[in-house]
C-alpha positions as CSV (number, residue, x, y, z in Angstrom):
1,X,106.0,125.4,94.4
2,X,106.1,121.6,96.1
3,X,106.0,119.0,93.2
4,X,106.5,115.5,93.0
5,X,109.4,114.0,90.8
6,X,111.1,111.0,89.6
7,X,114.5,110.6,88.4
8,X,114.2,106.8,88.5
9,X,112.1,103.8,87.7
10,X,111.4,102.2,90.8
11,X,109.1,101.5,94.1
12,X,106.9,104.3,95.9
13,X,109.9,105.2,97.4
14,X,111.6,107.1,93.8
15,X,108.7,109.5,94.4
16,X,110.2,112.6,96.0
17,X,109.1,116.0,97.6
18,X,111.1,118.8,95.3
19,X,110.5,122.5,94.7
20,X,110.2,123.8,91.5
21,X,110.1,127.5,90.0
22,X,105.9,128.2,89.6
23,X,105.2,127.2,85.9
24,X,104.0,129.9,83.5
25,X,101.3,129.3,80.9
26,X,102.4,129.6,77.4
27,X,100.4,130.2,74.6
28,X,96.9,128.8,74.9
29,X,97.9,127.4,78.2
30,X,96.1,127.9,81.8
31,X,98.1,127.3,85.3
32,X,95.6,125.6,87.2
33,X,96.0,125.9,91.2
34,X,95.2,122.1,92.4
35,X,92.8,121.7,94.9
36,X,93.3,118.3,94.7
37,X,94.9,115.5,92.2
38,X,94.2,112.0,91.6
39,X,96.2,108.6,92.0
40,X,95.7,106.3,89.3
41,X,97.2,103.1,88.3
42,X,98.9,104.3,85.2
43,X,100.7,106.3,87.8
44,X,102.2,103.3,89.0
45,X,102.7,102.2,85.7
46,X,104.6,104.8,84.6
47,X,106.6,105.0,88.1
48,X,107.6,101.6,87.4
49,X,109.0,101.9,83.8
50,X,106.1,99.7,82.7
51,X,105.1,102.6,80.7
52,X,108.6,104.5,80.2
53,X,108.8,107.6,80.3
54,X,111.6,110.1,79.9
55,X,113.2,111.3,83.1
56,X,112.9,113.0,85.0
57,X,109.5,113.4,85.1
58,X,106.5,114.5,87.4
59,X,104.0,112.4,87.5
60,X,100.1,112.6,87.7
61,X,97.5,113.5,85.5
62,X,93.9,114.0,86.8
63,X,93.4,117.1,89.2
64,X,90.8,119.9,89.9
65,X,91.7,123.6,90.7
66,X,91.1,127.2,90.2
67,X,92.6,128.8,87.3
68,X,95.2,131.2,88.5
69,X,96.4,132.7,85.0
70,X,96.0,132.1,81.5
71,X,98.7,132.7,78.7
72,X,98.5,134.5,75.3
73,X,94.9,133.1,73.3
74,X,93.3,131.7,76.3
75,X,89.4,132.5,75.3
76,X,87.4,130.2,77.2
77,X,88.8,130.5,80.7
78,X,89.6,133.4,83.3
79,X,91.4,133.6,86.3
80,X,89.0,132.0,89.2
81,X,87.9,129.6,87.3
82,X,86.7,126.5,88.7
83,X,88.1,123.7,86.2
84,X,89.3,120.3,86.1
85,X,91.2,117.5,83.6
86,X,91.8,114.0,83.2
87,X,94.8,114.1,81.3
88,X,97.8,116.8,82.2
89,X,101.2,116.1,83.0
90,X,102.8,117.1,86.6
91,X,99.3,116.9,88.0
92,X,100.7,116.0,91.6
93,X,102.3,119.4,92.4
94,X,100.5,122.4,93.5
95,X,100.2,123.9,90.0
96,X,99.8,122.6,86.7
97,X,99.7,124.1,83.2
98,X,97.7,122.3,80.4
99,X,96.2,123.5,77.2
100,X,92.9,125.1,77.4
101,X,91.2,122.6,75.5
102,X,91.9,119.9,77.7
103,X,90.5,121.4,80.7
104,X,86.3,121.5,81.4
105,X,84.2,123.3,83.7
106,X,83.0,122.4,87.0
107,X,79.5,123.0,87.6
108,X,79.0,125.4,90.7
109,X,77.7,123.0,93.6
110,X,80.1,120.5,92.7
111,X,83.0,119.8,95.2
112,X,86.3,119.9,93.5
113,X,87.6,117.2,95.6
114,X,84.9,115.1,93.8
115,X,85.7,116.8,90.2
116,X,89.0,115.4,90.7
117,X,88.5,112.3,91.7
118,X,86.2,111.0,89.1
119,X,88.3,112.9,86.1
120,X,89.9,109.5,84.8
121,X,87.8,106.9,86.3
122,X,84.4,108.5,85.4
123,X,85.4,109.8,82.1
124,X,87.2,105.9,81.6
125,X,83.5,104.3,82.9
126,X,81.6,106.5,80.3
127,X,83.6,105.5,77.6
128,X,83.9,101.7,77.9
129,X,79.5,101.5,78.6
130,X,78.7,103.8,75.8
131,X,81.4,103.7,72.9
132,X,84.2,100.4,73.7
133,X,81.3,98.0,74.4
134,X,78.2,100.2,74.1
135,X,75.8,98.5,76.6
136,X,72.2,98.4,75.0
137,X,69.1,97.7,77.7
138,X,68.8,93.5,78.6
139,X,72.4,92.9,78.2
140,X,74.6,91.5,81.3
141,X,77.8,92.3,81.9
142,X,80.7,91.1,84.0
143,X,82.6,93.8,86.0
144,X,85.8,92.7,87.8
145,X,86.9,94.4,90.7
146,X,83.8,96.0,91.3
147,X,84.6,98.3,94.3
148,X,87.2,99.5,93.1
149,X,87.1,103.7,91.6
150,X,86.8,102.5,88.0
151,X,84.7,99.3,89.3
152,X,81.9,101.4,91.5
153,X,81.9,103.9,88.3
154,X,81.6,101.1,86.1
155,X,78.6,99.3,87.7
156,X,76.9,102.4,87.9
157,X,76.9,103.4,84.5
158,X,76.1,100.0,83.5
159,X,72.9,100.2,85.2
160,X,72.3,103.7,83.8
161,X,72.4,102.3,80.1
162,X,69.9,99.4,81.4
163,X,72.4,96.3,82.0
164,X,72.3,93.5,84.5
165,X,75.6,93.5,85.9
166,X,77.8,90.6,87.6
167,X,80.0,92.3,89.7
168,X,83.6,90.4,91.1
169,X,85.2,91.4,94.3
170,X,87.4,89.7,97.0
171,X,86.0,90.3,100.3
172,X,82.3,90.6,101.7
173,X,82.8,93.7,102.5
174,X,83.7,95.0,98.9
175,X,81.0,92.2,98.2
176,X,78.4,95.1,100.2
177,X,80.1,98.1,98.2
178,X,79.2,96.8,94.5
179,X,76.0,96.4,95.9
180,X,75.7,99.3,97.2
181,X,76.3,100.9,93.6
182,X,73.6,98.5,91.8
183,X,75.3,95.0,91.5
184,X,72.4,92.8,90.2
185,X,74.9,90.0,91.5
186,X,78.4,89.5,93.6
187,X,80.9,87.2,93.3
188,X,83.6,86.9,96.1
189,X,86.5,85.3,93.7
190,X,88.6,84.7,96.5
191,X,86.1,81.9,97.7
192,X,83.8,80.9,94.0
193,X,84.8,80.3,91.0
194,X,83.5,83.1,89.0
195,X,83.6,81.2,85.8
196,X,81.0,78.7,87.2
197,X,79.3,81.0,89.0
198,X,78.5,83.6,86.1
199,X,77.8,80.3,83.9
200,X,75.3,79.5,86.7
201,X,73.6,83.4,87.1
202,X,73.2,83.3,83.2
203,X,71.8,79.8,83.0
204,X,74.7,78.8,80.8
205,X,74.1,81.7,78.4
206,X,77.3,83.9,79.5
207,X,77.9,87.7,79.2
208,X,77.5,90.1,76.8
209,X,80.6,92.1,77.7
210,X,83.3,91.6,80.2
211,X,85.3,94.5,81.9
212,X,88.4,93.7,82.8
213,X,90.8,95.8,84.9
214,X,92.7,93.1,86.9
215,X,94.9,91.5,84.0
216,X,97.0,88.3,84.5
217,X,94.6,86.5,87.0
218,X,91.4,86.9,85.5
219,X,92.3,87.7,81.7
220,X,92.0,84.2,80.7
221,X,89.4,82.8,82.3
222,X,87.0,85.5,81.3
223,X,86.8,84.3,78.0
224,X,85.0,81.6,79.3
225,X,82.5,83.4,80.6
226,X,81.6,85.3,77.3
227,X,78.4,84.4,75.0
228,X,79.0,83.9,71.6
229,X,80.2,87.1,69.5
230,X,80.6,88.6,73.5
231,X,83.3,91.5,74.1
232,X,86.2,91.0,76.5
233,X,87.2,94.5,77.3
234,X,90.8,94.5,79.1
235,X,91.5,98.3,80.6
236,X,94.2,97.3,83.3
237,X,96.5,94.5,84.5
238,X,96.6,95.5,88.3
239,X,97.6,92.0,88.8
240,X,100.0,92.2,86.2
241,X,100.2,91.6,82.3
242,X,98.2,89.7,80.5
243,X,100.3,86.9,78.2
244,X,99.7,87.3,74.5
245,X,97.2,84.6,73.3
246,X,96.1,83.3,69.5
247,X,93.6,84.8,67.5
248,X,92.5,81.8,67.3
249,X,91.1,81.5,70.6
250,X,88.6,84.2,69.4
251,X,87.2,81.6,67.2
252,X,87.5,78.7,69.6
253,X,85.5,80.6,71.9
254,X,82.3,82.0,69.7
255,X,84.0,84.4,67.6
256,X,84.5,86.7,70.2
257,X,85.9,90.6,70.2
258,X,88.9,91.6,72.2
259,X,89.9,95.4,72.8
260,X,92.8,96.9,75.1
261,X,91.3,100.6,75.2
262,X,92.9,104.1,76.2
263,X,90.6,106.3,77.5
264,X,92.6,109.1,75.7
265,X,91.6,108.0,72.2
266,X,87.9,108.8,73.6
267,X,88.7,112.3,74.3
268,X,91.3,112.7,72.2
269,X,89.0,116.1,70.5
270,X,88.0,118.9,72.7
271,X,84.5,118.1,72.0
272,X,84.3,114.3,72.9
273,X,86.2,115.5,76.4
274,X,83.6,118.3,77.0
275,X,80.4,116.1,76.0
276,X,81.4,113.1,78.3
277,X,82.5,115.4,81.1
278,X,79.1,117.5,80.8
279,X,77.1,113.4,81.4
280,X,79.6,112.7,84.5
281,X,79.0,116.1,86.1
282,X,75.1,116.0,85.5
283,X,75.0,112.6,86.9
284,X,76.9,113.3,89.8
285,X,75.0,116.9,90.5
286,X,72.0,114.5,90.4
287,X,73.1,111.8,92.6
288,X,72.5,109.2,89.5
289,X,76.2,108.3,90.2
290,X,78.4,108.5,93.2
291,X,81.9,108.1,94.1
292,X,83.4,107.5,97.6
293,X,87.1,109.5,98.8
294,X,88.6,106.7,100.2
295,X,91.3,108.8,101.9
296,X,93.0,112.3,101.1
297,X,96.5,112.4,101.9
298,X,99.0,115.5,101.4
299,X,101.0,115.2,98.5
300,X,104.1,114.5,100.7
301,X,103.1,111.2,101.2
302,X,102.0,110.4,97.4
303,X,105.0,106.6,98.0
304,X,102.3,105.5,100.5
305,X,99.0,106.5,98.1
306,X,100.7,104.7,95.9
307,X,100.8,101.9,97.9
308,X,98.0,101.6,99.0
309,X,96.5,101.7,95.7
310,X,99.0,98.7,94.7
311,X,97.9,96.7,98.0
312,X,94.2,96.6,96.4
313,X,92.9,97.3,99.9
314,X,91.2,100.1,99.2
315,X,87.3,101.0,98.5
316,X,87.2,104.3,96.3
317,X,89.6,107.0,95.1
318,X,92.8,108.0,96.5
319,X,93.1,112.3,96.5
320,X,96.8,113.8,97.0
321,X,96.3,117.6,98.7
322,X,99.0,120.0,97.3
């Protein structure tokens, strides 16, 4: 079968085409036939060395497929399955094995394509408005990088749980995007201050919660932003790291909370996965939340997904076809 490896940290460019003998389920496994897989930002991250990993190693870890055989103990899922998982390993190749119990139906009537692509960013959205900062009806929240996967996801779920949301972007035409997906209000940071302007939208007041995704260039400020006991919730550093800062700054600034989430410590057991999986699908059946494919490209060219994911000038989720 046609995988993707790496054999070195590096640029898009370590991320190579190989064949490797089709993988067979062990014990409680199921080898998933991809219909389609994900690009993510960890991705990168882990391409880079910024999160090491061992190599070699084949990267990707969201996908959707059909189950093509299941190993010794496999109760829950048969062959033909229509399935899909937010955290495997090797997910960009044209089959992957994972345990059972990190796999979860796909409704009938739901595009696997779709499955796929809102795996990690969905399930990451549900988790950070209902449990990391669990958004209560009246409160406003900041979202940075709004049309972004995670950002569009974000806003939207926001609004489900009854939030006025203050979406960031950098062009007008992201600017029309957020809004699209329920942005209350828009701030293009390439040309406004967003600390003033949030101060200004909130009368002075600040946010409830801020989600952060972007990192270095945004981290800081966004404490300034924040109401007194507010939330800063940092979940990415596309701009690069963050620099470590005093507790003390907690205080300074209205005895705030800070929290650097994983999404996989919010699905960590089978029944957290299945329960947030079973809100994104319904939502998404129902049209309550959306996503948009920004492009499908075959997993061949998985350097230049990656970037164009990196060059931030995209507007939705990036799909590799195996």
């Amino acid at each position: 079968m046609h995988a993707i490896e790496v054999t070195i940290a590096g640029g898009p460019e370590v991320l190579r085409l190989v064949e490797r003998p089709l993988p067979e389920p062990g014990p409680g496994q199921l080898r998933v036939k991809n219909a389609a897989c994900g690009v993510n930002f960890i991705d990168i991250y882990q391409r880079t060395g910024f999160y090491p990993q061992s190599l070699p190693f084949y990267p990707g870890l969201e996908g959707a497929g059909t189950v093509d055989a299941v190993g010794a103990g496999v109760t829950r899922y048969k062959p033909g399955d229509r399935v899909a998982y937010p955290n495997a390993t090797a997910a960009y190749a044209q089959f992957t094995c994972l345990p059972q119990d990190r796999v979860v139906p796909v409704p009938d009537g739901l595009d696997l394509e779709i499955a796929a692509a809102a795996m990690l960013q969905g399930l990451t959205a549900h988790a950070l408005t209902h449990s990391v900062y669990a958004i209560q009806p009246g409160d406003t929240v900041l979202i940075h990088a709004a049309a972004g996967g995670a950002g569009q996801m974000l806003v939207q779920m926001a609004k489900l749980r009854g939030a006025r949301v203050i979406a960031t972007v950098s062009t007008e035409a992201k600017a029309q995007t957020a809004r699209a997906r329920g942005a209350d209000a828009v701030i293009l940071y390439s040309k406004d201050d967003f600390v003033a302007e949030t101060r200004r939208l909130t009368g002075g007041a600040g946010v409830h919660a801020v989600y952060d995704s972007v990192g270095a260039s945004t981290f800081l400020k966004g404490f300034d932003v924040l109401r007194r006991r507010g939330t800063m919730v940092l979940f990415g550093q596309s701009s690069g790291p963050v620099e470590p800062i005093s507790p003390l700054l907690l205080l300074q600034k209205g005895s705030l909370f800070l929290t650097r989430p994983s999404l996989f410590d919010y699905i960590a057991e089978a029944d957290e996965l299945a329960a947030r999986s079973r809100d994104l699908f319904a939502w998404l059946a129902s049209g309550q939340v959306s996503l948009h494919i920004d492009r499908r490209l075959p997993l061949a060219q998985a350097a230049q997904a990656h970037e164009l994911l990196a060059s931030r000038a995209t507007s939705g989720k990036l799909l590799l076809i195996p």
